[in-house]
ZADO-1210 file (C-alpha; in nm, 4 decimals, padded with zeros to 6 digits):
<atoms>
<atom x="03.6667" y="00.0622" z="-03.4887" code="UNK" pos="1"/>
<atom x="03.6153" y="-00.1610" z="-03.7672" code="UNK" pos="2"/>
<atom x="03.6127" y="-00.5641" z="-03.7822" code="UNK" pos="3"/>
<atom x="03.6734" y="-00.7393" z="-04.1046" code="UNK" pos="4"/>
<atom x="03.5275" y="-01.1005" z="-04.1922" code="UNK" pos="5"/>
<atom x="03.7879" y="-01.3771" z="-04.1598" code="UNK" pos="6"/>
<atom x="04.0436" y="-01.1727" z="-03.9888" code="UNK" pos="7"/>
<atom x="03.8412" y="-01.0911" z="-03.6737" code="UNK" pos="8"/>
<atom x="03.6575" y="-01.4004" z="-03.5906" code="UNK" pos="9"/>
<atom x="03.5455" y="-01.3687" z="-03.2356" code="UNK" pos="10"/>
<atom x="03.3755" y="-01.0902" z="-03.3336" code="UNK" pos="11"/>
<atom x="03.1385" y="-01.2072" z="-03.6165" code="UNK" pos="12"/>
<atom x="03.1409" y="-01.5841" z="-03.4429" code="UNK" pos="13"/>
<atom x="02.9781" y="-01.4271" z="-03.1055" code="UNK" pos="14"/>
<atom x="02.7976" y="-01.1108" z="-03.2164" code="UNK" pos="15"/>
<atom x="02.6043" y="-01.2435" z="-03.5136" code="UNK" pos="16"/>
<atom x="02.4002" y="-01.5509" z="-03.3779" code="UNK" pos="17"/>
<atom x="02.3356" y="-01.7936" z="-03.6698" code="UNK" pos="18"/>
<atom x="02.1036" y="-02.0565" z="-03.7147" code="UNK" pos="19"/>
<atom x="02.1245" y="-02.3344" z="-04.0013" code="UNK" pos="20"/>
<atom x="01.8944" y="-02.3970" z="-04.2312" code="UNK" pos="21"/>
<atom x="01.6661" y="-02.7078" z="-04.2359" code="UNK" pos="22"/>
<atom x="01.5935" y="-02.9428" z="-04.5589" code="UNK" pos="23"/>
<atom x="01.4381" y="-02.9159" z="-04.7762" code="UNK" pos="24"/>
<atom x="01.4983" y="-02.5102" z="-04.7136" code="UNK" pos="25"/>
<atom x="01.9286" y="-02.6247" z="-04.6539" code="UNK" pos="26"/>
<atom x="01.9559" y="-02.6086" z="-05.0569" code="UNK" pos="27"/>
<atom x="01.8407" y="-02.2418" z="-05.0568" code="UNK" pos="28"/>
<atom x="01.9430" y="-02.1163" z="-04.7521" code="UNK" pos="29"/>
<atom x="02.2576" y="-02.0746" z="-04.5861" code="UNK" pos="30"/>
<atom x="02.1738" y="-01.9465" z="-04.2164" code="UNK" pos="31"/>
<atom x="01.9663" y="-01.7274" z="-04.0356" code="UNK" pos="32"/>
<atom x="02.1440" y="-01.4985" z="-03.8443" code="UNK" pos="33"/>
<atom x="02.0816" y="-01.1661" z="-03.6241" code="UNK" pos="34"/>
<atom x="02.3107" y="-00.9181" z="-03.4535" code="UNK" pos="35"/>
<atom x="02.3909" y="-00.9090" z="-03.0828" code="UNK" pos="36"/>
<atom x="02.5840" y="-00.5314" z="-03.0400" code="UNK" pos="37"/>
<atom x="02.4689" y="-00.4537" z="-02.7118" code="UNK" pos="38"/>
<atom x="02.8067" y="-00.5009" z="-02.4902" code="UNK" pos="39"/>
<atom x="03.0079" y="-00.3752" z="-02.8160" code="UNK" pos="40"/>
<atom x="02.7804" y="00.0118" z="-02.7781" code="UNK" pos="41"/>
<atom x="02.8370" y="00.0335" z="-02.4175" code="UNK" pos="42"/>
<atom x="03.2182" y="-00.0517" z="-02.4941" code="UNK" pos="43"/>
<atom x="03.2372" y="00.2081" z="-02.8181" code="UNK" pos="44"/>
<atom x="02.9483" y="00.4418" z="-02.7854" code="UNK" pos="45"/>
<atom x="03.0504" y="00.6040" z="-03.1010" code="UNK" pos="46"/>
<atom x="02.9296" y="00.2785" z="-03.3203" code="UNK" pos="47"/>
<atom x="03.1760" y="00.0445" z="-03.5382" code="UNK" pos="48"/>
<atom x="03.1947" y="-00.0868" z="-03.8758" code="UNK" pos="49"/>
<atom x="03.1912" y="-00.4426" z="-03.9915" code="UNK" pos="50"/>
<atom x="03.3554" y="-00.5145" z="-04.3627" code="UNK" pos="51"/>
<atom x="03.2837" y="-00.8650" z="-04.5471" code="UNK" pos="52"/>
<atom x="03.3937" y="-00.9456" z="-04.8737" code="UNK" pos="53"/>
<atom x="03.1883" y="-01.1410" z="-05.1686" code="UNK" pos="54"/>
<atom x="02.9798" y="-01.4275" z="-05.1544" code="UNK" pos="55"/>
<atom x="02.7187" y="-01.5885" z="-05.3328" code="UNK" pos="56"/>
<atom x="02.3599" y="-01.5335" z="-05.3722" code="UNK" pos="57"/>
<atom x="02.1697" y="-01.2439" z="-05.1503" code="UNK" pos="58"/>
<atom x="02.0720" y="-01.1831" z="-04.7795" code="UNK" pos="59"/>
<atom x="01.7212" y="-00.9952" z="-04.7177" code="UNK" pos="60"/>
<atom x="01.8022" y="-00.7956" z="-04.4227" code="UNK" pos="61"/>
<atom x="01.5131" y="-00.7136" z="-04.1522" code="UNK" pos="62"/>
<atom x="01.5938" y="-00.4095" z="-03.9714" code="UNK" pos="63"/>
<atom x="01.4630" y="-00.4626" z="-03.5767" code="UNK" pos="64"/>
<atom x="01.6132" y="-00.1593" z="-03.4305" code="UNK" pos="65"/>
<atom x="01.7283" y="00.2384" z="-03.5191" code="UNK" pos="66"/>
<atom x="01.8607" y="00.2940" z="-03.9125" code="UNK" pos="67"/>
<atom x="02.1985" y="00.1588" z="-03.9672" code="UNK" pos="68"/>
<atom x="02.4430" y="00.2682" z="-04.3213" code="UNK" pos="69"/>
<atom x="02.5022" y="00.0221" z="-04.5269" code="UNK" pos="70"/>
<atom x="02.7595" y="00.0850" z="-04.8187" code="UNK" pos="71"/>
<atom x="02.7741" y="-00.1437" z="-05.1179" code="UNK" pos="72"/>
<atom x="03.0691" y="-00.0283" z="-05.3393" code="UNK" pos="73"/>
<atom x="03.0900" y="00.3411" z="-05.3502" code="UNK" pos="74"/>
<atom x="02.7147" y="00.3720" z="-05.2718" code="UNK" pos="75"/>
<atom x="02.6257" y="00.4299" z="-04.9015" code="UNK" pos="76"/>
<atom x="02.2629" y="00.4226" z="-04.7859" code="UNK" pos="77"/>
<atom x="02.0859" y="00.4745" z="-04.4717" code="UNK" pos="78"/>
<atom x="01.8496" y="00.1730" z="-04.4215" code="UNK" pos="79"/>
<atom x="01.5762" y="00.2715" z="-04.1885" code="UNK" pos="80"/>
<atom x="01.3142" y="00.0222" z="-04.2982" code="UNK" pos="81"/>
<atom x="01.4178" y="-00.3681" z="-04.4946" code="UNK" pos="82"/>
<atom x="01.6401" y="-00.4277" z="-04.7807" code="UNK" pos="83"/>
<atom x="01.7276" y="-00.7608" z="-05.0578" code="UNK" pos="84"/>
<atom x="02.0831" y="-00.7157" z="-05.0611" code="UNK" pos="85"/>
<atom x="02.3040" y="-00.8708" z="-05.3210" code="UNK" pos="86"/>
<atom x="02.6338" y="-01.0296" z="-05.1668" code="UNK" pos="87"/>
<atom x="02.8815" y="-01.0621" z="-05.4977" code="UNK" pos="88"/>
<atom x="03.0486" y="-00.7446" z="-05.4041" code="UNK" pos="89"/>
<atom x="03.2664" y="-00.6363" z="-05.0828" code="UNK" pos="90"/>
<atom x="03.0528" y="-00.4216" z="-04.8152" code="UNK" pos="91"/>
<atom x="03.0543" y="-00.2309" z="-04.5057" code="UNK" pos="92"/>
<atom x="02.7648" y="-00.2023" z="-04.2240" code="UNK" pos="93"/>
<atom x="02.8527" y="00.0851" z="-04.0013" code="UNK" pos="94"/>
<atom x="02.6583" y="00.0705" z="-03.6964" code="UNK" pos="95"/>
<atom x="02.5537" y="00.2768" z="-03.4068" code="UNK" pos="96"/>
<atom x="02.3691" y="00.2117" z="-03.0904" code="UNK" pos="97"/>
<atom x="02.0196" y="00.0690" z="-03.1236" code="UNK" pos="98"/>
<atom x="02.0702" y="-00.1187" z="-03.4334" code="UNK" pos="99"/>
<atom x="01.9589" y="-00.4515" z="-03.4172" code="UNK" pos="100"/>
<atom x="01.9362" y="-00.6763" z="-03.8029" code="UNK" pos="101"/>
<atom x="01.8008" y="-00.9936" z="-03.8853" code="UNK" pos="102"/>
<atom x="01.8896" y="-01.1801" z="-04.1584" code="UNK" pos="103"/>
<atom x="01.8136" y="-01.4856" z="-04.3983" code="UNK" pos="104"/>
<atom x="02.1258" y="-01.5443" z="-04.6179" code="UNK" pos="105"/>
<atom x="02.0198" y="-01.6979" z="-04.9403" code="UNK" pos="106"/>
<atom x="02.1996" y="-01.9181" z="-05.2075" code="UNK" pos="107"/>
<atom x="01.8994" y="-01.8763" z="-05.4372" code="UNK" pos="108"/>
<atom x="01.5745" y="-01.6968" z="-05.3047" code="UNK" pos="109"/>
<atom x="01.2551" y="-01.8947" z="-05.3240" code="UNK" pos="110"/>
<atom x="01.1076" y="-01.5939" z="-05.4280" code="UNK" pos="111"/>
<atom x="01.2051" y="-01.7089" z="-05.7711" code="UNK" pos="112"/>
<atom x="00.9236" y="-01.9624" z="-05.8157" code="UNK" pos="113"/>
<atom x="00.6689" y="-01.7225" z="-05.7220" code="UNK" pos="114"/>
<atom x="00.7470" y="-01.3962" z="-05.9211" code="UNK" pos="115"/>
<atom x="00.8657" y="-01.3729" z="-06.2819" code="UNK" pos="116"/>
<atom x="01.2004" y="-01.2341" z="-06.1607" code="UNK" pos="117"/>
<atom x="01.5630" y="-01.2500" z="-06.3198" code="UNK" pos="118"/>
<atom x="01.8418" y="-01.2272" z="-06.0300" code="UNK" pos="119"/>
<atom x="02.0923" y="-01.0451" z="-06.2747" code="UNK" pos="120"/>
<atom x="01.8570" y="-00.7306" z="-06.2736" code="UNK" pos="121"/>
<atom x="01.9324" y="-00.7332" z="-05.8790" code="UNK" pos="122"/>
<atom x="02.3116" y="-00.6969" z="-05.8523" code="UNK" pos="123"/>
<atom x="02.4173" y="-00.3390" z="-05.8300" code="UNK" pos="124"/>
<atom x="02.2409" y="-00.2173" z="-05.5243" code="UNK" pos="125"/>
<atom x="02.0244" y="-00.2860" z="-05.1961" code="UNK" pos="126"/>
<atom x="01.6437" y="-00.3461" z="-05.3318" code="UNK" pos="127"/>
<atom x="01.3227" y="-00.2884" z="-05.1142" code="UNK" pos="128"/>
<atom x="01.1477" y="-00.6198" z="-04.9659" code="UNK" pos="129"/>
<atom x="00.8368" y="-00.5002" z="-05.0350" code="UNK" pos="130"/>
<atom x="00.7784" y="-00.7172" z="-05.3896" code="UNK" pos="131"/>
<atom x="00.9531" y="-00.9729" z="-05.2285" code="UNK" pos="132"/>
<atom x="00.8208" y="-01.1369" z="-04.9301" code="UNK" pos="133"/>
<atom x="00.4549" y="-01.1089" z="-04.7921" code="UNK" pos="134"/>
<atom x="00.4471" y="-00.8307" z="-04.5334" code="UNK" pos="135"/>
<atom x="00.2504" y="-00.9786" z="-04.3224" code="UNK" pos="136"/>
<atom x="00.5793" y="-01.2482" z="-04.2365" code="UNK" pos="137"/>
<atom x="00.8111" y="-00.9711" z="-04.2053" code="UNK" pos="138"/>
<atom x="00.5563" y="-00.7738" z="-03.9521" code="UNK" pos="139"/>
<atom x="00.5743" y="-01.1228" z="-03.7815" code="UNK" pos="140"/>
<atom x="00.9358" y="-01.1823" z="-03.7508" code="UNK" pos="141"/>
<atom x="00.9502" y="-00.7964" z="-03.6489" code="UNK" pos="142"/>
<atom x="00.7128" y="-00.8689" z="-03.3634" code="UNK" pos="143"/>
<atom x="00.8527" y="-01.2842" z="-03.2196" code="UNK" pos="144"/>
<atom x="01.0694" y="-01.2127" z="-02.8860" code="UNK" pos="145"/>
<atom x="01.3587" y="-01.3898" z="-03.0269" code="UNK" pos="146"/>
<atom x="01.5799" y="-01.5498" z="-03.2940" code="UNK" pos="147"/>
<atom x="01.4474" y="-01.9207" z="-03.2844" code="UNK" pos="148"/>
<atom x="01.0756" y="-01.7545" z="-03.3223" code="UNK" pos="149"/>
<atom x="01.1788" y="-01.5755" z="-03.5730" code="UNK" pos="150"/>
<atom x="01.3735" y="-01.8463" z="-03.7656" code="UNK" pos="151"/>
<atom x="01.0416" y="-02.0558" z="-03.7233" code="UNK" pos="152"/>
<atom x="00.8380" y="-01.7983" z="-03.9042" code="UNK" pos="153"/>
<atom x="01.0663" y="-01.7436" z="-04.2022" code="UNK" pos="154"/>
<atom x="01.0955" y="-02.1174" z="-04.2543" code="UNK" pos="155"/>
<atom x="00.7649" y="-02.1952" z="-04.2055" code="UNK" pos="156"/>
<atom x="00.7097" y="-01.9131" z="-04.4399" code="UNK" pos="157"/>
<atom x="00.9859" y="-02.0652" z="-04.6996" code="UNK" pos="158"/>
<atom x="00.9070" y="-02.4505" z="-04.6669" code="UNK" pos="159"/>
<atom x="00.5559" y="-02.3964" z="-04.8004" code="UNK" pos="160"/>
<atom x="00.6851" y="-02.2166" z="-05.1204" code="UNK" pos="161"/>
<atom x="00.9643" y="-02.4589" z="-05.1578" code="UNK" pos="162"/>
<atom x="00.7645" y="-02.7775" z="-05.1306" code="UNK" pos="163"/>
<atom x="00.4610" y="-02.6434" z="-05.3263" code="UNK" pos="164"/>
<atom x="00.6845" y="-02.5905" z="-05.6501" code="UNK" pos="165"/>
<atom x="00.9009" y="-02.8704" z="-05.5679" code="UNK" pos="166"/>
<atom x="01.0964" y="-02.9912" z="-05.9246" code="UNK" pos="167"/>
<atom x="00.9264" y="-02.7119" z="-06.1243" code="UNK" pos="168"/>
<atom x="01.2081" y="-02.5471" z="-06.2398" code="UNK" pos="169"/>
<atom x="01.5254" y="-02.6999" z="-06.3680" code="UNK" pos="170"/>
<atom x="01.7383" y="-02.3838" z="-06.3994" code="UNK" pos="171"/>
<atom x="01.6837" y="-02.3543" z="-05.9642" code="UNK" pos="172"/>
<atom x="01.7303" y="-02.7344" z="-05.9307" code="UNK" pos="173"/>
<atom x="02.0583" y="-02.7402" z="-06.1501" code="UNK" pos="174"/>
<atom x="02.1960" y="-02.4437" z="-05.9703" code="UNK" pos="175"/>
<atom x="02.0955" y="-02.5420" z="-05.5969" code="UNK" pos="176"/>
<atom x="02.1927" y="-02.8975" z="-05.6560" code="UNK" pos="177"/>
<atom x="02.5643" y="-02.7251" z="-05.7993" code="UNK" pos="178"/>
<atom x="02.5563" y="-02.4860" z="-05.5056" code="UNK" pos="179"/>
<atom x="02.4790" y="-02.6978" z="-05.2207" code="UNK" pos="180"/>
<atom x="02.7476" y="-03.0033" z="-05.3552" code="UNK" pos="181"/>
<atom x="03.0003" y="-02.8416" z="-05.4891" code="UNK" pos="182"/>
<atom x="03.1974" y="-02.7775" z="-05.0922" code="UNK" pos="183"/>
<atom x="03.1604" y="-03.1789" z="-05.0664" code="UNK" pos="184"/>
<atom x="03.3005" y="-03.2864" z="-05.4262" code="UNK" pos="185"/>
<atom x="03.6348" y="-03.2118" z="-05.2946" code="UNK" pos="186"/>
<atom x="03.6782" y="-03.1042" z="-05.6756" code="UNK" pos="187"/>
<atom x="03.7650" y="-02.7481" z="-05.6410" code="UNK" pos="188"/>
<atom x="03.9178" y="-02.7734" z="-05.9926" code="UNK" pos="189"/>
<atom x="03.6315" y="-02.8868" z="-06.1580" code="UNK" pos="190"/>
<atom x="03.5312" y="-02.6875" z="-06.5050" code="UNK" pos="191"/>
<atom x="03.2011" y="-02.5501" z="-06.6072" code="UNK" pos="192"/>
<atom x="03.2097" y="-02.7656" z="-06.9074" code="UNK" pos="193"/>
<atom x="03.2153" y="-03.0881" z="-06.6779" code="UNK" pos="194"/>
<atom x="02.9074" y="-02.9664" z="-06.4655" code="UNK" pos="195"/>
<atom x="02.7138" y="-02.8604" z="-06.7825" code="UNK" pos="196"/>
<atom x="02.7569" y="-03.2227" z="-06.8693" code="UNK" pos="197"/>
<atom x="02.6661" y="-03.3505" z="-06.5568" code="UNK" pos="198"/>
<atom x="02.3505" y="-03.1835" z="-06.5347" code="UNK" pos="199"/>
<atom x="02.2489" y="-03.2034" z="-06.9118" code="UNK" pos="200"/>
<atom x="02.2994" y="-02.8627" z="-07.0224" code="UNK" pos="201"/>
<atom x="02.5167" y="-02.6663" z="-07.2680" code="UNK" pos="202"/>
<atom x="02.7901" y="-02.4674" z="-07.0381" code="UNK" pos="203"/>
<atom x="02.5973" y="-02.1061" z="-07.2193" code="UNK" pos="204"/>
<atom x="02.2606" y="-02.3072" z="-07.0823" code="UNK" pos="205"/>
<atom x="02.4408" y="-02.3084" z="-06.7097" code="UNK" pos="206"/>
<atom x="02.5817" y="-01.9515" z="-06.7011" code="UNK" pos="207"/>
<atom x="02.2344" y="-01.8384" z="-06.8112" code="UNK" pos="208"/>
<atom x="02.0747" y="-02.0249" z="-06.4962" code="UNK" pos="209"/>
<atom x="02.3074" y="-01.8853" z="-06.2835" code="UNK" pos="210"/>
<atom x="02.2776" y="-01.5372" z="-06.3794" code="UNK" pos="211"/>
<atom x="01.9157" y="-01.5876" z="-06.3332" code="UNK" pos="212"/>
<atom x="01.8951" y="-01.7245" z="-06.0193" code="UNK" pos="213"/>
<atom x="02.2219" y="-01.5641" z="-05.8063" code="UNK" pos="214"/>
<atom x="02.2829" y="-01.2616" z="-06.0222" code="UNK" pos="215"/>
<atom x="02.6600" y="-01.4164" z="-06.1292" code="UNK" pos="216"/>
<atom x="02.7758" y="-01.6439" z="-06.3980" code="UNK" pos="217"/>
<atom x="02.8693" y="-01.9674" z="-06.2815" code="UNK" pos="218"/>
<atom x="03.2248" y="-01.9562" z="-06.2521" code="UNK" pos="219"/>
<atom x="03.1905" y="-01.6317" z="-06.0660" code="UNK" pos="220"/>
<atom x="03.0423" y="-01.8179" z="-05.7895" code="UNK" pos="221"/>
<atom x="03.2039" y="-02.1597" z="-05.7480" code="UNK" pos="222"/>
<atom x="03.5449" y="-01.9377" z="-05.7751" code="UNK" pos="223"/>
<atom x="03.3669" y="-01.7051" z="-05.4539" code="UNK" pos="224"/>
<atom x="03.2989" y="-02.0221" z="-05.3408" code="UNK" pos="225"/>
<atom x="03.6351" y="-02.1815" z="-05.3592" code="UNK" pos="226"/>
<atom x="03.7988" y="-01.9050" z="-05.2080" code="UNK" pos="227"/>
<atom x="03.6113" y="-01.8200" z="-04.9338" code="UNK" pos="228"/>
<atom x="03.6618" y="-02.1435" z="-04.8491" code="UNK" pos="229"/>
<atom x="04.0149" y="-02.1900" z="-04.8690" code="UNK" pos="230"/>
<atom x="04.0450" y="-01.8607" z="-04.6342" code="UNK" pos="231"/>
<atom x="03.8320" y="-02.0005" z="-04.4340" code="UNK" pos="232"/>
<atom x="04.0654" y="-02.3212" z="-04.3636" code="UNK" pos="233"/>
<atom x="04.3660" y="-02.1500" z="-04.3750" code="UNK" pos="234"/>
<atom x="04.2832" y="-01.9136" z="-04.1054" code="UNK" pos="235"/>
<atom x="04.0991" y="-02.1567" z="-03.8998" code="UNK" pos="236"/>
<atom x="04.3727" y="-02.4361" z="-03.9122" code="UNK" pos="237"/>
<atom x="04.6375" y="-02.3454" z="-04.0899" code="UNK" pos="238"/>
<atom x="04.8640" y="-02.6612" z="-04.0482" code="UNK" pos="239"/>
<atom x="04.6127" y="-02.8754" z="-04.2110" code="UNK" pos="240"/>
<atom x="04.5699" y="-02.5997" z="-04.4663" code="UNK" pos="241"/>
<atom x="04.7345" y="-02.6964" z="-04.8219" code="UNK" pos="242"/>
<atom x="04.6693" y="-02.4568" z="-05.1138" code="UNK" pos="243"/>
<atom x="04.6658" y="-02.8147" z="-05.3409" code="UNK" pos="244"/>
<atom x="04.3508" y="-02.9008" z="-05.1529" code="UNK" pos="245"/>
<atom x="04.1165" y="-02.6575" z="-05.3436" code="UNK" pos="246"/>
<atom x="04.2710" y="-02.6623" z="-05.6768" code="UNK" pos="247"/>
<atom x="04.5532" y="-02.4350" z="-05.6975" code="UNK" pos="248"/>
<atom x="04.8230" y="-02.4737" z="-05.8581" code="UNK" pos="249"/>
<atom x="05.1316" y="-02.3547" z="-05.6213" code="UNK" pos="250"/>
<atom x="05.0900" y="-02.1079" z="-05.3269" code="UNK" pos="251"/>
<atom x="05.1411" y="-01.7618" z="-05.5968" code="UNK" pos="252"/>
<atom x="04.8600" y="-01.9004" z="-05.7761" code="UNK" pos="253"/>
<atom x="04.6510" y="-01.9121" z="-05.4601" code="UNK" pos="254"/>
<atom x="04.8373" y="-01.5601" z="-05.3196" code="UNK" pos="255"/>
<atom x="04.7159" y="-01.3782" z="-05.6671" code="UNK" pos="256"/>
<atom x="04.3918" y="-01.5066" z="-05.6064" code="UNK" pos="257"/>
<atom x="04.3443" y="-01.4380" z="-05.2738" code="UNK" pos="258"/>
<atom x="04.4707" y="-01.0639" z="-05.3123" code="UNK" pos="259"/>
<atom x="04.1993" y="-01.0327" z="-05.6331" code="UNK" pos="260"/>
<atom x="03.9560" y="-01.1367" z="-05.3241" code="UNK" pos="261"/>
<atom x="04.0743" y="-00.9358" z="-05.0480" code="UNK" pos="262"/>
<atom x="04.1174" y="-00.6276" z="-05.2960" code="UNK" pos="263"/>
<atom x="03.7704" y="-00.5094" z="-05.3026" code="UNK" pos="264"/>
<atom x="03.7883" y="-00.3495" z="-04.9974" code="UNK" pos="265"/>
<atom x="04.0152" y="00.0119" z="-04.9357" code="UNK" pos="266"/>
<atom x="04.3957" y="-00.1186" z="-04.9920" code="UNK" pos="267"/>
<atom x="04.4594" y="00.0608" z="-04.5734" code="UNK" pos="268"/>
<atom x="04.1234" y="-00.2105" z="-04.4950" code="UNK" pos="269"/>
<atom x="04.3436" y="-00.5334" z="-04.5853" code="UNK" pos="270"/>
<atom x="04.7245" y="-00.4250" z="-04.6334" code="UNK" pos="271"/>
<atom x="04.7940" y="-00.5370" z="-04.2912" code="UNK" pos="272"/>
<atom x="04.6327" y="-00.8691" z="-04.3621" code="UNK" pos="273"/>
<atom x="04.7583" y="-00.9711" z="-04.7036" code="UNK" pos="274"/>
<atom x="05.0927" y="-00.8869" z="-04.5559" code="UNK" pos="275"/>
<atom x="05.0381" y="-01.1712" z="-04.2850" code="UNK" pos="276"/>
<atom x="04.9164" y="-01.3751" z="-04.5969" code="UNK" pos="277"/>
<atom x="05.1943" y="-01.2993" z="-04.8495" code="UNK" pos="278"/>
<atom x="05.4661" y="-01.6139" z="-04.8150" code="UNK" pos="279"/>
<atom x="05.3056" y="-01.9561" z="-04.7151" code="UNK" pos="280"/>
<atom x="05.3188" y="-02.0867" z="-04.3959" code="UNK" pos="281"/>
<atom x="05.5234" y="-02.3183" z="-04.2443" code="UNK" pos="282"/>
<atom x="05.3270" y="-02.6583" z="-04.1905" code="UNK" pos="283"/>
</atoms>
């Protein structure tokens, strides 16, 4: 059995509880979230597979429960302890009873202020935690009896870091402040140059910050960003849904897209899918 993001919504809506982020954490993280598989093993025994396509930034995953595979690409691993994950490229979890992840899904990592790291060195594979965040938090958030503890620790955990360096770094200001407006600009076709300008740097100056802080130049990720969330509405209400609303120029511009997106994954993962998607609906 496999479920694939967008297309099976029930599934990643009820078995991966989220939790939002608080300011002033909201401009560097997206959610907290941790699985919930228990009625799915006693319904398929044999395990399942999840697939999700590209997205911005990274997630640190926090294994809870029994090793779980994990494959990035054409790499497969078997994660038995914690991993930084980079989430640019399409991936699959396959799971089996007595797995059990939690996870902080980060725009930027505040990680950045604290250790002389450059994000583009951390794109190609799943990275150990262990440089990364304090072990003593992730024995912690191992140990609470739930998610809301848990989410507690890790923002307690983040907020210091975040507030203590406050300002101190204009390359993670320019990109979180891009980042965390860019869904509520309503722009979708805005250029690089025009952001660049907005924020006082040469559009080189930008792609540099954003390689160095989510791995990705900057067009990479507000075009992630744009599509994801034109999927998004499309699936979700797809008579308010008008391919003109994020930037595009007729529905084959937003089809060729789309299928660029979808195309990461195995052609049998999301033939059936871009076949529903093909011709635009009728509104």
């Amino acid at each position: 059995m496999q479920h694939v993001e967008f297309f099976h919504r029930h599934h990643f809506d009820c078995h991966y509880h989220r939790r939002g982020a608080k300011k002033p954490l909201s401009k560097f993280i997206d959610f907290f979230w941790e699985t919930d598989f228990d009625t799915l093993f006693r319904e398929n025994p044999a395990g399942f597979s999840d697939a999700l396509f590209p997205n911005v930034g990274y997630t640190y995953l926090i294994n809870l429960g029994t090793p779980f595979v994990m494959q990035l690409g054409q790499e497969c691993l078997e994660m038995r302890s914690d991993g930084f994950l980079p989430r640019h490229q399409c991936l699959i979890c396959h799971h089996t009873p007595g797995n059990r992840i939690f996870g902080i899904k980060f725009r930027v990592s505040p990680v950045i202020f604290e250790k002389k790291i450059n994000a583009s060195e951390y794109k190609k594979y799943i990275f150990s935690l262990a440089y990364l965040i304090d072990r003593d938090v992730v024995d912690s958030i191992k140990a609470a009896p739930g998610l809301d503890e848990r989410v507690a620790i890790a923002s307690d955990y983040y907020e210091k870091i975040v507030q203590h360096y406050a300002g101190s770094m204009k390359q993670v200001d320019t990109v979180t402040g891009i980042l965390s407006s860019f869904p509520e600009r309503g722009n979708y076709a805005v250029t690089i140059e025009e952001l660049a300008l907005e924020y006082g740097v040469s559009s080189r100056t930008l792609q540099r910050y954003f390689e160095a802080t989510t791995s990705i130049t900057s067009k990479q990720a507000l075009q992630i960003m744009r599509i994801r969330t034109a999927i998004g509405h499309m699936l979700r209400d797809p008579r308010k849904f008008h391919f003109s609303q994020y930037g595009y120029y007729d529905y084959s511009h937003f089809y060729k897209h789309l299928r660029q997106f979808l195309d990461g994954h195995a052609v049998e993962l999301v033939q059936p899918h871009l076949q529903l998607l093909r011709h635009e609906p009728h509104l």
